[in-house]
Every structure is written in C-alpha cells, then in structure tokens.
mmJSON file of the N, C-alpha and C atoms, coordinates in Angstrom:
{"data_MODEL":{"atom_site":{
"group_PDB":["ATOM","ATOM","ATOM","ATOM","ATOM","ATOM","ATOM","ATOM","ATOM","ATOM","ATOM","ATOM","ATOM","ATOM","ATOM","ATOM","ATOM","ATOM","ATOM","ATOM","ATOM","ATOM","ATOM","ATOM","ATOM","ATOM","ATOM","ATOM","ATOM","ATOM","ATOM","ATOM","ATOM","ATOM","ATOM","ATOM","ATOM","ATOM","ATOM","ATOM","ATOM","ATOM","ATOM","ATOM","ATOM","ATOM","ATOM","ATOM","ATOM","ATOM","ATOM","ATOM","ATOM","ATOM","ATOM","ATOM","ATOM","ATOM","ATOM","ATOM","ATOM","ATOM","ATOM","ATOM","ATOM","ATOM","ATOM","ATOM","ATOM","ATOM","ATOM","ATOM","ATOM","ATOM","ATOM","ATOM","ATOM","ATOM","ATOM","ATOM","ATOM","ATOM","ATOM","ATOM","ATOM","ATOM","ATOM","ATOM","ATOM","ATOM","ATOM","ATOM","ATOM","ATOM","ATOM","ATOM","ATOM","ATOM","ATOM","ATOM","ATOM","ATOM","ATOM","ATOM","ATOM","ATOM","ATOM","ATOM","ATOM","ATOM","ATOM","ATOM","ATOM","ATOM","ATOM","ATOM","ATOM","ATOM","ATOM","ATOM","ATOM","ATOM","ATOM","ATOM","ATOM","ATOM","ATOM","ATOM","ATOM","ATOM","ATOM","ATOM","ATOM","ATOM","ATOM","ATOM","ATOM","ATOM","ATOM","ATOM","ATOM","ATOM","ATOM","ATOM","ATOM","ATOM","ATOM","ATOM","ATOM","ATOM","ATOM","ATOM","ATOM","ATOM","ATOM","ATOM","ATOM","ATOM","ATOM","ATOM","ATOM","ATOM","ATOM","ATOM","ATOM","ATOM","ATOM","ATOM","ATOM","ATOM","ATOM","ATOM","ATOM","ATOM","ATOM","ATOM","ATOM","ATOM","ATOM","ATOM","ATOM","ATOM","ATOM","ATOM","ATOM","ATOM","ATOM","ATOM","ATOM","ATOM","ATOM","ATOM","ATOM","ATOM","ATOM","ATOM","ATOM","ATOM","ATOM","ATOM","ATOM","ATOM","ATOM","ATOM","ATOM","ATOM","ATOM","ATOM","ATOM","ATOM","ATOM","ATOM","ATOM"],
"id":[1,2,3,4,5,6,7,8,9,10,11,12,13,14,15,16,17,18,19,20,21,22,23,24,25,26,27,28,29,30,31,32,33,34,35,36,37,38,39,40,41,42,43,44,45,46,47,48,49,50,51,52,53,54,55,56,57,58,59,60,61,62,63,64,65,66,67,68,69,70,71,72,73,74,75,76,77,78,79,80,81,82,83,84,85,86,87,88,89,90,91,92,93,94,95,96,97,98,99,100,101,102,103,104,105,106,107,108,109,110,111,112,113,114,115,116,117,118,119,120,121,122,123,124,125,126,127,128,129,130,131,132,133,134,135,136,137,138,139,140,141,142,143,144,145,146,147,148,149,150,151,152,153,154,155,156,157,158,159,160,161,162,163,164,165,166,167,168,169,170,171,172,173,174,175,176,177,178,179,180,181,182,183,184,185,186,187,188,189,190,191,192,193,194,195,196,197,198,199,200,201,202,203,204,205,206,207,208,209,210,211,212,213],
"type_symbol":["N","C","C","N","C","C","N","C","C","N","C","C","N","C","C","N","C","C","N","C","C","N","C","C","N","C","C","N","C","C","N","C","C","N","C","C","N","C","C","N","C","C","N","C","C","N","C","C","N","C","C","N","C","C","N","C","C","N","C","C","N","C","C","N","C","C","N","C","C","N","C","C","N","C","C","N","C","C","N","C","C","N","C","C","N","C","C","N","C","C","N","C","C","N","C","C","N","C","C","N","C","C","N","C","C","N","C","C","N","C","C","N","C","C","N","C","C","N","C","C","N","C","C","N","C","C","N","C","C","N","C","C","N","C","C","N","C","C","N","C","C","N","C","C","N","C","C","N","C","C","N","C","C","N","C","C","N","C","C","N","C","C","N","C","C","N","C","C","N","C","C","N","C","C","N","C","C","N","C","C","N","C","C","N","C","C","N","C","C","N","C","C","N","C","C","N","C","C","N","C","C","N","C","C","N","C","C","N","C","C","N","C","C"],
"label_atom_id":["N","CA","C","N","CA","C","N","CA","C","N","CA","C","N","CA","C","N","CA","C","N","CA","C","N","CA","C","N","CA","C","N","CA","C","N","CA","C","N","CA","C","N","CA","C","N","CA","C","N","CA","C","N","CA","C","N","CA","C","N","CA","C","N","CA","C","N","CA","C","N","CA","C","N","CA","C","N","CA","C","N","CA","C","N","CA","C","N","CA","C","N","CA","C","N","CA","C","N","CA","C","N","CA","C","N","CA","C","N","CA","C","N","CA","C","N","CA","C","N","CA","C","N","CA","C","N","CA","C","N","CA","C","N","CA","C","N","CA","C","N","CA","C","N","CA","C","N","CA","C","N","CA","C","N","CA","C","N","CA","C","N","CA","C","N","CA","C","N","CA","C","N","CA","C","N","CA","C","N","CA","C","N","CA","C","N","CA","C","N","CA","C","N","CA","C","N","CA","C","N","CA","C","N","CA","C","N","CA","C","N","CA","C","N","CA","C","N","CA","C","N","CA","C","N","CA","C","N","CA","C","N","CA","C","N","CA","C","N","CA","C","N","CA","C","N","CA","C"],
"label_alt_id":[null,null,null,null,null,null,null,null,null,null,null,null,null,null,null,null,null,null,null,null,null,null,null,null,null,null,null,null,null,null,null,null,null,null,null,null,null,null,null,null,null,null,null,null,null,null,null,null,null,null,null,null,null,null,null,null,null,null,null,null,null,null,null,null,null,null,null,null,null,null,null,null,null,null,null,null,null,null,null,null,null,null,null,null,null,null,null,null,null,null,null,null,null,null,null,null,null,null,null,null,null,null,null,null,null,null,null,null,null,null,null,null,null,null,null,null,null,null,null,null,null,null,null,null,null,null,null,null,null,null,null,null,null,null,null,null,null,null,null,null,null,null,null,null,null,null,null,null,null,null,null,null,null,null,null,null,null,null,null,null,null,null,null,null,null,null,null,null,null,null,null,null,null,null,null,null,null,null,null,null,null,null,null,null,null,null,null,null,null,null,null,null,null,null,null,null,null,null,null,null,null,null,null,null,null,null,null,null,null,null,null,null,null],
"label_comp_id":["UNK","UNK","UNK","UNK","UNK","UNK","UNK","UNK","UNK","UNK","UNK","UNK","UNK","UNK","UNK","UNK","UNK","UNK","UNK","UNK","UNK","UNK","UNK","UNK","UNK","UNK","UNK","UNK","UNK","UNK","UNK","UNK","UNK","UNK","UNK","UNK","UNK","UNK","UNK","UNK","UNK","UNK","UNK","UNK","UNK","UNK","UNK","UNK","UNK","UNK","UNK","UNK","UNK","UNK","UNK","UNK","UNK","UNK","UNK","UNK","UNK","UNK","UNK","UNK","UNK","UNK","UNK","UNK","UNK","UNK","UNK","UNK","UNK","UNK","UNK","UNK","UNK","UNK","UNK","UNK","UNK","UNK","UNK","UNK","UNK","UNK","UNK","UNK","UNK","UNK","UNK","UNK","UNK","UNK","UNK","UNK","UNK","UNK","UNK","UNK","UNK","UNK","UNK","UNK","UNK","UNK","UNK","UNK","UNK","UNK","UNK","UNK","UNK","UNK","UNK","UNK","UNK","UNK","UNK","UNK","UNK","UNK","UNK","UNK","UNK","UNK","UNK","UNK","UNK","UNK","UNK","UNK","UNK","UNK","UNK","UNK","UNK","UNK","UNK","UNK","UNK","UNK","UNK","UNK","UNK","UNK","UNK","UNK","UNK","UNK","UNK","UNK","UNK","UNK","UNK","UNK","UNK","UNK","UNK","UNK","UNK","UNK","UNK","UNK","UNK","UNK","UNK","UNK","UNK","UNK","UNK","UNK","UNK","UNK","UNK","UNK","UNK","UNK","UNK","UNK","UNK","UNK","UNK","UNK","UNK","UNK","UNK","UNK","UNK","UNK","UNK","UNK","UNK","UNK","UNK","UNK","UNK","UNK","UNK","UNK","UNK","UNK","UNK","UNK","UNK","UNK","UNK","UNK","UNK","UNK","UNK","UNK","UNK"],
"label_asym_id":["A","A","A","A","A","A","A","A","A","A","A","A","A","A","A","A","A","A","A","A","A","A","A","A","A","A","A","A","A","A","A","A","A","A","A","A","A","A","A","A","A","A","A","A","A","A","A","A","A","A","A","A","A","A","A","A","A","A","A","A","A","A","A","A","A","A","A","A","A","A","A","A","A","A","A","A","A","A","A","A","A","A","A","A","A","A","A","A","A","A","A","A","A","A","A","A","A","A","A","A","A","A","A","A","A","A","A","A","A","A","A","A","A","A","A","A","A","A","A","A","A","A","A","A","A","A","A","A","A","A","A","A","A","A","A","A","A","A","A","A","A","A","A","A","A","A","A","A","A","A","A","A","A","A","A","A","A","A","A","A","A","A","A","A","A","A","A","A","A","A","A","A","A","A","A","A","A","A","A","A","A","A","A","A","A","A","A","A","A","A","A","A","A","A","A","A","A","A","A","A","A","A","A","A","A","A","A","A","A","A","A","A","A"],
"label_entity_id":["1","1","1","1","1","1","1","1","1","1","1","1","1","1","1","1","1","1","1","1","1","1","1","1","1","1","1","1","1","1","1","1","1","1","1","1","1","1","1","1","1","1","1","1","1","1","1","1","1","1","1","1","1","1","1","1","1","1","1","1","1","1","1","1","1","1","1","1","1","1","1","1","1","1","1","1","1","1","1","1","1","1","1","1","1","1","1","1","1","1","1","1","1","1","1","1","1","1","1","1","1","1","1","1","1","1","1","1","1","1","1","1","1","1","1","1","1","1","1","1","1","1","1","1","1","1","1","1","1","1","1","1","1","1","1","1","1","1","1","1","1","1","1","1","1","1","1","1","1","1","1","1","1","1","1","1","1","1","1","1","1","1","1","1","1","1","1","1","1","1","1","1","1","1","1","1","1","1","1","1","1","1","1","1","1","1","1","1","1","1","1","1","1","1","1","1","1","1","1","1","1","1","1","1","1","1","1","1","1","1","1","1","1"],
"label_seq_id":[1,1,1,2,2,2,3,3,3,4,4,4,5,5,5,6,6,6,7,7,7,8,8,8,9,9,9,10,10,10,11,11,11,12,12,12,13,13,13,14,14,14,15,15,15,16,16,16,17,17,17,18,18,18,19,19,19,20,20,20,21,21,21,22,22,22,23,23,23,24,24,24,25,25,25,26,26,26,27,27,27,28,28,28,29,29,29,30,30,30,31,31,31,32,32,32,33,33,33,34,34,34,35,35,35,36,36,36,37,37,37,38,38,38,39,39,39,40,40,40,41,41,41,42,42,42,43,43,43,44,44,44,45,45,45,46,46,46,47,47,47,48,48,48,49,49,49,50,50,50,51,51,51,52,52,52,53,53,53,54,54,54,55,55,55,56,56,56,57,57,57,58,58,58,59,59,59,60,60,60,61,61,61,62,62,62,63,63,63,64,64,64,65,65,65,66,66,66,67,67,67,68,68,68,69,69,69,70,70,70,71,71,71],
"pdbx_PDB_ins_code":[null,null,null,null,null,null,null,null,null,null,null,null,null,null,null,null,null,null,null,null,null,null,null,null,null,null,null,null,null,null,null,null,null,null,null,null,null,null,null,null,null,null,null,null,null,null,null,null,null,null,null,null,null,null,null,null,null,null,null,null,null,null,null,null,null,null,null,null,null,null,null,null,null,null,null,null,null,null,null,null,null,null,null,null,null,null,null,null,null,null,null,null,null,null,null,null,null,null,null,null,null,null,null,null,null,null,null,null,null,null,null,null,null,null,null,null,null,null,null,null,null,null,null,null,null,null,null,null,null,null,null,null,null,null,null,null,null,null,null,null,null,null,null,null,null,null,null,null,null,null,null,null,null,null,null,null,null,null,null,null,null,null,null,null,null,null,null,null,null,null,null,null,null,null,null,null,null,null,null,null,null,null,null,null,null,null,null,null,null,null,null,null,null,null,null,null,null,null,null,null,null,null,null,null,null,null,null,null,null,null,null,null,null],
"Cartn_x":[-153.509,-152.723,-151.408,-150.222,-149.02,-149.178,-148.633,-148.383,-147.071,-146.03,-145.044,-145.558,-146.209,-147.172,-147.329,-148.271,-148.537,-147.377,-146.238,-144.944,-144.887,-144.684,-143.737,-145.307,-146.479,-147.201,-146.912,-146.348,-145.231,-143.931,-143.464,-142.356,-141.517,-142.667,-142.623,-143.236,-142.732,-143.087,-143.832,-145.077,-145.471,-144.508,-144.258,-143.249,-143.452,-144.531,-145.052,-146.569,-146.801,-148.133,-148.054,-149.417,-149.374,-149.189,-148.828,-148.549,-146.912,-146.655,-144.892,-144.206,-143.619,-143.129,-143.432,-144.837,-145.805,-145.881,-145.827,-145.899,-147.378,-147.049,-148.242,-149.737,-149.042,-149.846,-150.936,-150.134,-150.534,-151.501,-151.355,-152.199,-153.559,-154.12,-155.208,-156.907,-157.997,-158.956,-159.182,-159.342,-160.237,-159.16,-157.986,-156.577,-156.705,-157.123,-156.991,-158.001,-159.128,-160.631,-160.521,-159.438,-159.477,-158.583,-157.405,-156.891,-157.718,-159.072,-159.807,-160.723,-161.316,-161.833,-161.125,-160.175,-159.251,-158.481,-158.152,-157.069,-155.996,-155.211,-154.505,-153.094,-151.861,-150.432,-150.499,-149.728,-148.905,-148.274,-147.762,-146.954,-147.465,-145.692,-145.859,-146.944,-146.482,-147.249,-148.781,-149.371,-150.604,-150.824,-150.122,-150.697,-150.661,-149.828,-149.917,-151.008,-151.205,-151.876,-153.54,-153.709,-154.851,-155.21,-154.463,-154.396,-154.934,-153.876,-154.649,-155.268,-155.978,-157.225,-158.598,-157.91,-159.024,-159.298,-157.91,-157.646,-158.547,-158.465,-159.2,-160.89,-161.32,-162.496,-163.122,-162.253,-163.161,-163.114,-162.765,-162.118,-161.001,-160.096,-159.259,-157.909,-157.282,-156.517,-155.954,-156.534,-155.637,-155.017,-155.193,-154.559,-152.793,-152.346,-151.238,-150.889,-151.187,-150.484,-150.163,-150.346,-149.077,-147.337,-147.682,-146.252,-145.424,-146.128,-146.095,-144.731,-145.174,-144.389,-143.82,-143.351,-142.377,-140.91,-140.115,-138.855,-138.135],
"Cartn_y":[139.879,140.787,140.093,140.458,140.026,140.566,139.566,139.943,140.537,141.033,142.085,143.271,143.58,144.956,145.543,144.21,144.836,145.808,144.826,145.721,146.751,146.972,147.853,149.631,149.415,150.296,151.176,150.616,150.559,151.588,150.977,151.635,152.843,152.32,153.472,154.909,155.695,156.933,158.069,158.612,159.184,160.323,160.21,160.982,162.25,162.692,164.23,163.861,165.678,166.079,166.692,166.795,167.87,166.584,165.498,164.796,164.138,164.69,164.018,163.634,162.238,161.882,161.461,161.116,160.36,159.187,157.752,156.502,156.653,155.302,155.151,154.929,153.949,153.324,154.198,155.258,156.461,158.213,157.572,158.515,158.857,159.458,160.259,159.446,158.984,158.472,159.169,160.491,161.367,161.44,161.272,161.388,159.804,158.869,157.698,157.818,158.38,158.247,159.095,160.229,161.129,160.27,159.883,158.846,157.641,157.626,156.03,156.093,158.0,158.518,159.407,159.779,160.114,159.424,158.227,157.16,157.19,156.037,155.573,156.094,156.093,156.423,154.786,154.888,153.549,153.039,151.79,150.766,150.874,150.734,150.228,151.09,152.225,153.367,153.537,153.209,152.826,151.847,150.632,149.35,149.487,150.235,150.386,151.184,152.7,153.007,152.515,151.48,150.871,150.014,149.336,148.853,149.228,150.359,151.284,151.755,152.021,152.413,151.331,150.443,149.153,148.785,148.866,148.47,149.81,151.071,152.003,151.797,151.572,151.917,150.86,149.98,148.44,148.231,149.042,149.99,148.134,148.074,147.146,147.463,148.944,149.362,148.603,148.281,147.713,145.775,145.243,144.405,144.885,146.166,146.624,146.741,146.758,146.878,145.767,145.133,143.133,143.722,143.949,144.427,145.886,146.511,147.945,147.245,146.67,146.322,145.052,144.499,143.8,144.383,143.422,144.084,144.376],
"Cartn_z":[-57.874,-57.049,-56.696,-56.71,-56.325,-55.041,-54.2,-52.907,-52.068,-53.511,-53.129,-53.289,-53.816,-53.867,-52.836,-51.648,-50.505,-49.48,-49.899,-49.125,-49.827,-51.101,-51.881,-51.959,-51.069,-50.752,-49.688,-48.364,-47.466,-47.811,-48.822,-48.801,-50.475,-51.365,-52.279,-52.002,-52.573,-52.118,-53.406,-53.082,-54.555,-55.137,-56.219,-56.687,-57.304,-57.492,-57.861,-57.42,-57.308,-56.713,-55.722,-54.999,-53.436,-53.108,-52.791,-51.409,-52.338,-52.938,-53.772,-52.057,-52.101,-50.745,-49.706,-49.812,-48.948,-49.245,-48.537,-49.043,-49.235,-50.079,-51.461,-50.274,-49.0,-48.1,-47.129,-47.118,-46.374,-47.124,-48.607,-49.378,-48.786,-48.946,-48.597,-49.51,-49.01,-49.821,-51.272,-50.735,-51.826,-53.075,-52.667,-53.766,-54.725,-53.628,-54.38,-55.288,-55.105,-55.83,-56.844,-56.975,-58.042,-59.147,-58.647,-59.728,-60.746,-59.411,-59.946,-60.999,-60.674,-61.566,-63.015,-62.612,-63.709,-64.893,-63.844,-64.748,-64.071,-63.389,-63.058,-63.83,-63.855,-64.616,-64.768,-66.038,-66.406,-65.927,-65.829,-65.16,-63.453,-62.984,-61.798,-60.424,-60.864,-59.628,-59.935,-61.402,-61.513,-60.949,-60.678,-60.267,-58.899,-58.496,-56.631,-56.12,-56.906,-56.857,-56.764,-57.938,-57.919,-56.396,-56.083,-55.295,-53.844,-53.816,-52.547,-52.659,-53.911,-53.889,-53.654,-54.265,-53.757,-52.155,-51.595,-50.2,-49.102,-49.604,-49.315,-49.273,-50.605,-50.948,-50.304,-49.999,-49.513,-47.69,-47.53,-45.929,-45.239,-46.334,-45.908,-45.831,-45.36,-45.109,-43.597,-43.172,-41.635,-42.43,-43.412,-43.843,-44.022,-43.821,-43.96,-42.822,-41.528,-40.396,-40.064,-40.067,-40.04,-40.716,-41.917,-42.712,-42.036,-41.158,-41.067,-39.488,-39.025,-37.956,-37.928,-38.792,-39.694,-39.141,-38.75,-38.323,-39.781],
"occupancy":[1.0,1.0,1.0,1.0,1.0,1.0,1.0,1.0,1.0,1.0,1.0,1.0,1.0,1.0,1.0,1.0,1.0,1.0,1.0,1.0,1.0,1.0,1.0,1.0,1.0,1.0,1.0,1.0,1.0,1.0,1.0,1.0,1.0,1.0,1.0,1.0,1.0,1.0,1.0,1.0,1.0,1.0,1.0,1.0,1.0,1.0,1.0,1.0,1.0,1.0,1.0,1.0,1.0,1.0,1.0,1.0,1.0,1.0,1.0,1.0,1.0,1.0,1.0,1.0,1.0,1.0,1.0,1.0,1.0,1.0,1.0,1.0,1.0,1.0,1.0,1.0,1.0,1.0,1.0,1.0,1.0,1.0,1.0,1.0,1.0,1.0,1.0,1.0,1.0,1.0,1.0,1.0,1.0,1.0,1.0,1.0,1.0,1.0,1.0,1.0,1.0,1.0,1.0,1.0,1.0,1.0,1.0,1.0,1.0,1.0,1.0,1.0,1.0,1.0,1.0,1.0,1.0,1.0,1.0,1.0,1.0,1.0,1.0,1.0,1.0,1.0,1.0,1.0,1.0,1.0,1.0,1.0,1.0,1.0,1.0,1.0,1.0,1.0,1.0,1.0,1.0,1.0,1.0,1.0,1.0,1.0,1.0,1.0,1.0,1.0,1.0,1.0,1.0,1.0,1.0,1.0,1.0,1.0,1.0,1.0,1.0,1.0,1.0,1.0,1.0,1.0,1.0,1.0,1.0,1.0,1.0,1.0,1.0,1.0,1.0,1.0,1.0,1.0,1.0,1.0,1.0,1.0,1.0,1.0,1.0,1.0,1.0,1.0,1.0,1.0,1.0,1.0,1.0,1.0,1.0,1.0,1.0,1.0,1.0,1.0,1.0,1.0,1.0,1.0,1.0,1.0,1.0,1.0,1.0,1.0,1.0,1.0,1.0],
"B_iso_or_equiv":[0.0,0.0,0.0,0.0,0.0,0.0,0.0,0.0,0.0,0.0,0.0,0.0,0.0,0.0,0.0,0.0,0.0,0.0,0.0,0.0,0.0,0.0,0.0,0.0,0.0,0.0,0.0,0.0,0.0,0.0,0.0,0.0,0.0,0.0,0.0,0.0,0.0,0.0,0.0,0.0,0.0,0.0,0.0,0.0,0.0,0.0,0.0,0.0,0.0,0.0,0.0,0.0,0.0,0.0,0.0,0.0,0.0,0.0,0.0,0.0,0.0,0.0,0.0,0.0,0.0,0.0,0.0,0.0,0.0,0.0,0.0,0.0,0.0,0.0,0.0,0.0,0.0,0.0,0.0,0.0,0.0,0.0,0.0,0.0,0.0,0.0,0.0,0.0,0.0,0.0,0.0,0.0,0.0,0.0,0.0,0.0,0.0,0.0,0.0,0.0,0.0,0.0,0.0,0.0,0.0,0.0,0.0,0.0,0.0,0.0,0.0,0.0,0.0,0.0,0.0,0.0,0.0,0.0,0.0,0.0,0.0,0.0,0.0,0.0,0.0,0.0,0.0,0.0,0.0,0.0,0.0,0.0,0.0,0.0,0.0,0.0,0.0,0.0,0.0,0.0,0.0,0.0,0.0,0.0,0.0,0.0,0.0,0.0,0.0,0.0,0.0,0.0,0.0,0.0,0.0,0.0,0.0,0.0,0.0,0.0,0.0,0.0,0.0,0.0,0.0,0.0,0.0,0.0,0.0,0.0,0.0,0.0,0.0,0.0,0.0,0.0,0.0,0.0,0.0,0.0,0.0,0.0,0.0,0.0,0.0,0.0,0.0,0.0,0.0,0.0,0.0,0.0,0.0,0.0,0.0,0.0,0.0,0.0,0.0,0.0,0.0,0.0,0.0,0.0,0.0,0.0,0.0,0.0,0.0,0.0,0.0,0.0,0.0],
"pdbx_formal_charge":[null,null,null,null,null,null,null,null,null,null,null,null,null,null,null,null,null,null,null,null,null,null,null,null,null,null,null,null,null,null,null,null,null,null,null,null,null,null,null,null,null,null,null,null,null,null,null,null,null,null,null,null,null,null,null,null,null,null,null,null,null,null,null,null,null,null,null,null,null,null,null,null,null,null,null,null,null,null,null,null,null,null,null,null,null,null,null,null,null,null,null,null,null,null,null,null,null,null,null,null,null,null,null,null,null,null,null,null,null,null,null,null,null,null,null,null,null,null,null,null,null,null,null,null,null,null,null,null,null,null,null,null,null,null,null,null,null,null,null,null,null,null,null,null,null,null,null,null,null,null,null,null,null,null,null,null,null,null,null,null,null,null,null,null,null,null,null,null,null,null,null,null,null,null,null,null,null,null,null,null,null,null,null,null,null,null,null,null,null,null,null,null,null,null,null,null,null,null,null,null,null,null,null,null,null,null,null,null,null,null,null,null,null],
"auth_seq_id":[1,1,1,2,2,2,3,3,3,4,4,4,5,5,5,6,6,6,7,7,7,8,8,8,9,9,9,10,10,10,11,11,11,12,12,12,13,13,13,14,14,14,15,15,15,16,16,16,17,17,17,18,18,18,19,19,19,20,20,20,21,21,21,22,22,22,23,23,23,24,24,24,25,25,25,26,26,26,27,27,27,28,28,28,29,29,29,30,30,30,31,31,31,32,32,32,33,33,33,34,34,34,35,35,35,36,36,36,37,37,37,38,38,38,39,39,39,40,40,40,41,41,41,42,42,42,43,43,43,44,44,44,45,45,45,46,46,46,47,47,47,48,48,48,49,49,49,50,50,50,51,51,51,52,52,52,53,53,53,54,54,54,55,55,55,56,56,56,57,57,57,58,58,58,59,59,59,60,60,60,61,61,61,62,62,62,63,63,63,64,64,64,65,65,65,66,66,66,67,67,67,68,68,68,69,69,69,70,70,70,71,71,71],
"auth_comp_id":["UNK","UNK","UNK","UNK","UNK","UNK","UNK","UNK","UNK","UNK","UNK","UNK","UNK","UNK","UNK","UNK","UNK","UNK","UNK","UNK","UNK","UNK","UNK","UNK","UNK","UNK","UNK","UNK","UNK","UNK","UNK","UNK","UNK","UNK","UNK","UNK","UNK","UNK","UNK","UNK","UNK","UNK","UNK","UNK","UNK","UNK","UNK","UNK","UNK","UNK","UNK","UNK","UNK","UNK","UNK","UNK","UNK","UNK","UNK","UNK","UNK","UNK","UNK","UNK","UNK","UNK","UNK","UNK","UNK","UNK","UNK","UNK","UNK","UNK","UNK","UNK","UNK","UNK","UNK","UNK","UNK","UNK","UNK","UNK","UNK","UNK","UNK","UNK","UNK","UNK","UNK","UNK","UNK","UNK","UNK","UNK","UNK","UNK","UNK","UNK","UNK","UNK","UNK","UNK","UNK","UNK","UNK","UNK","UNK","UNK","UNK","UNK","UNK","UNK","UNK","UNK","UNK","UNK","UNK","UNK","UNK","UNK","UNK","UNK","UNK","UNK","UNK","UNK","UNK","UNK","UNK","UNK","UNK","UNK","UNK","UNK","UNK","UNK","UNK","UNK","UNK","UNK","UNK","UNK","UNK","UNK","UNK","UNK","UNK","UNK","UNK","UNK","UNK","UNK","UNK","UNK","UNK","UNK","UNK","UNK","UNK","UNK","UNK","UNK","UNK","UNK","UNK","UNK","UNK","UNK","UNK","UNK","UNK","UNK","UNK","UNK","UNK","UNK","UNK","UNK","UNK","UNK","UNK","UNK","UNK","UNK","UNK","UNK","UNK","UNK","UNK","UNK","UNK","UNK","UNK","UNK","UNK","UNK","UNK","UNK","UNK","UNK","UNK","UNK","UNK","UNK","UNK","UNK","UNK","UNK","UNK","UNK","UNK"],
"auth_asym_id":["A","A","A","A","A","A","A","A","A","A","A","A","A","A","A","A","A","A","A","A","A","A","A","A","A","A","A","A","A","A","A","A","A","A","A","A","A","A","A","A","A","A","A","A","A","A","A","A","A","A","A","A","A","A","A","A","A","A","A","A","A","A","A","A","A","A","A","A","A","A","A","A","A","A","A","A","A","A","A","A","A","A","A","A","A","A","A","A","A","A","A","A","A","A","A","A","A","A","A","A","A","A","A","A","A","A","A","A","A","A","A","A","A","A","A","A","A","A","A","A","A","A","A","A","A","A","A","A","A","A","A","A","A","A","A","A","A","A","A","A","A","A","A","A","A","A","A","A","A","A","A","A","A","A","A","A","A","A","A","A","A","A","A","A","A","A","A","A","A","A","A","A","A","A","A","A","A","A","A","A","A","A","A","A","A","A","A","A","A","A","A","A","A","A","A","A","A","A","A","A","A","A","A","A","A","A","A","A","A","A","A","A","A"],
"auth_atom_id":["N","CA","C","N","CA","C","N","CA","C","N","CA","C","N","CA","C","N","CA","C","N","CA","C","N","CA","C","N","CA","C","N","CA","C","N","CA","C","N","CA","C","N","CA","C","N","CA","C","N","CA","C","N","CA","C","N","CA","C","N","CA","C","N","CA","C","N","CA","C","N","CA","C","N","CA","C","N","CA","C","N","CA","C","N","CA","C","N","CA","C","N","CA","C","N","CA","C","N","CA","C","N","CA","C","N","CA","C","N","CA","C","N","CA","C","N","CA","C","N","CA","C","N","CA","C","N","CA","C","N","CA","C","N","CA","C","N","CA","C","N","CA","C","N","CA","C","N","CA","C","N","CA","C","N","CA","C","N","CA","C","N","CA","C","N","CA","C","N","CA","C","N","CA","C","N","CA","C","N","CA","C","N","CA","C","N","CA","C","N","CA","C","N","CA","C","N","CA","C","N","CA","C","N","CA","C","N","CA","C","N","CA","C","N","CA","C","N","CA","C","N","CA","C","N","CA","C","N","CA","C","N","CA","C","N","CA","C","N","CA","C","N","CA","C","N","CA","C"],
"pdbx_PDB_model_num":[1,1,1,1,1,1,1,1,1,1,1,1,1,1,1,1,1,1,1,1,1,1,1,1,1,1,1,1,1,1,1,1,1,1,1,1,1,1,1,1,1,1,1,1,1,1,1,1,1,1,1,1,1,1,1,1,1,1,1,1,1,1,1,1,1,1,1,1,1,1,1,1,1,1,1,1,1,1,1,1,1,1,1,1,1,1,1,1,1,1,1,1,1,1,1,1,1,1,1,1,1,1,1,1,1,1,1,1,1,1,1,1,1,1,1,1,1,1,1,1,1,1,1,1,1,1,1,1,1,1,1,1,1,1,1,1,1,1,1,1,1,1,1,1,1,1,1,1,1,1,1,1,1,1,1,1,1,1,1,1,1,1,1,1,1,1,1,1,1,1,1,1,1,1,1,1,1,1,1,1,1,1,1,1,1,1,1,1,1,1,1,1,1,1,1,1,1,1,1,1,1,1,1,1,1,1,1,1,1,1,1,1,1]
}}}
C-alpha cells in the first residue's frame, strides 16, 4: 500500500455513477462491495477504490480521520 493513497481517498472524487462527486473516502459500503465483486476499473481509481474497500470491509475506516483534520 503506498501511503499517498491514504490522502488522495480524501481528496479524489468518483467520477461517474450515482454517487459521481463524492470522495472516494466517503463512498458508501455496499458500492465498495459491488466493485469488489464486479471488478475494480483500471489504474489509479481501481487502486483507490480497492483500498477503501479494504479499509471498509475490515471496519478501518476511522484510520482516515487523523488526515481528515490535517490543516
């Protein structure tokens, strides 16, 4: 895992879909789990994606609130 990821979950935003414009960090479980079961997109937004989906499924979503209030 690169640990610019963790920011760039923060502050990328999904770019199509029903949630297009929602940071990646703030996606919804059942959205992450349909990707996990579907297949991930290529490159970078697959790899973020994966991610929060890991950080989700493993209920380690509060490892992002340190960065969240980051000046």
């Amino acid at each position: 895992m690169n640990s610019e990821h963790l920011t760039l979950l923060l502050v990328r935003e999904m770019p199509y879909g029903k949630y297009k414009g929602r940071k990646i960090a703030d996606l919804p479980g059942h959205y992450l789990g349909w990707f996990a079961r579907e297949g991930f997109p290529k490159g970078e937004l697959g790899q973020l994606l994966a991610l929060m989906y890991e950080l989700d499924h493993n209920d380690l979503r509060d490892l992002l609130y340190p960065l969240r209030t980051r000046p």
